[in-house]
C-alpha positions, -999 to 999 in steps of 0.1 A, spaced: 587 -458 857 608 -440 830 595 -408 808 595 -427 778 582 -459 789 548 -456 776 570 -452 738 580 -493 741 566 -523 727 582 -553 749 550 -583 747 536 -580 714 500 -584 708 483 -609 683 469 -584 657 449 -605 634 417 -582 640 436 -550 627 448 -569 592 410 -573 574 430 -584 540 452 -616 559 434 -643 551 413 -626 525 419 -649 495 416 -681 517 382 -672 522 386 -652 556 406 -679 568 443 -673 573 463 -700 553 482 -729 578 517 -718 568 509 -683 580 519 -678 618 496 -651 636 504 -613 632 514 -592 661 520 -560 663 554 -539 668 543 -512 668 505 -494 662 482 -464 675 462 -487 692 493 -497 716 514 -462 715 488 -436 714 514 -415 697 523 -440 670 521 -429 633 525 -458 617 512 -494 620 538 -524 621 530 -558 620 547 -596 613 542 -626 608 566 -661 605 558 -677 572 559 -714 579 574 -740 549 545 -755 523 551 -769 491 514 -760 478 515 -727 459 494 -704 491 474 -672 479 477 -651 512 464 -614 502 435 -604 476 443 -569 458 441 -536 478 448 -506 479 452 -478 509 452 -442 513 487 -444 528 520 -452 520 534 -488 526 564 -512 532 564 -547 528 597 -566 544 600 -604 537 635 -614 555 649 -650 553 663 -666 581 699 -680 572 726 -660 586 752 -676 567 733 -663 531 708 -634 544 698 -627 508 687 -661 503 647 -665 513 640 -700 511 608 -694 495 599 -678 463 573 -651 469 546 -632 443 535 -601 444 512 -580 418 519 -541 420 489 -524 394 486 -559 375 521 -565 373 535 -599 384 574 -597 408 584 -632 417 608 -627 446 633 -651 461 656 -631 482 656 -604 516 644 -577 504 615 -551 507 586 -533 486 578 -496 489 543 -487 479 527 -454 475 494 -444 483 471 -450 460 486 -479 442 468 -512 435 489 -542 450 483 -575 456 475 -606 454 504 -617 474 512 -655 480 540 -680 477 547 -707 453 569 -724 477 584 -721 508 614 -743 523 626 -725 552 605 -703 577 613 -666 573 594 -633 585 574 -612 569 568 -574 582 542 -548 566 549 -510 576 518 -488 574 527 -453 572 497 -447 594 488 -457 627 459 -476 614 456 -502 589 426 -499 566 425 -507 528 397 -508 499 397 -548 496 367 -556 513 347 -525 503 323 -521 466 343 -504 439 329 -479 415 314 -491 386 338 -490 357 318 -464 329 
């Protein structure tokens, strides 16, 4: 056994347990275009993980899917959504929304979202999706936790 070997991810584990927004708008129930989550990398498999990486393959639908209720964490976050067509790697095939402090992005390319601590994102779904493509979320903690499912304060 090598000196770094406890540092490798090589069989992913399902992670649906650790993601308590998936699901979240379908009524706890993750939609059926959604493949499971596993993890690439989190604390809970490499103790000395500081961040917590998960994906998912997001299968084709022609219903509009709302995936993700509004959240926010304490920690800073990347969303990856990467289509699958290595002729045209920009292209998606799917068109993707996403609300960043109440402000709609329809995407339809590769690309990715940085979001800083603090800031109210989501909901997240897809108004169509022709061609399977993955979709990563990059906790910059080794934990994922977020607000969604907890009261907020009272506005005054």
């Amino acid at each position: 056994m090598g000196k770094y070997d406890h540092l490798f991810i090589t069989q992913m584990l399902e992670c649906g347990d650790d993601l308590v927004n998936e699901g979240a708008a379908a009524g706890g129930e993750r939609p059926a275009n959604i493949g499971l989550p596993f993890g690439l990398m989190r604390g809970a498999d490499v103790e000395a993980s500081q961040v917590h990486m998960a994906y998912s393959w997001i299968n084709p639908t022609s219903d509009k899917t709302h995936w993700v209720n509004d959240h926010q964490h304490t920690y800073d976050e990347v969303l990856m959504w990467m289509g699958n067509d290595p002729d045209d790697v920009h292209d998606l095939g799917a068109e993707l929304y996403l609300d960043i402090e109440g402000e709609r992005h329809t995407v339809t390319t590769t690309g990715a979202v940085y979001i800083p601590a603090g800031i109210r994102h989501c909901p997240l779904g897809f108004n169509y999706v022709n061609r399977p493509f993955t979709f990563i979320s990059l906790s910059l903690s080794p934990t994922y936790s977020s607000d969604e499912n907890m009261p907020r304060p009272a506005h005054t």
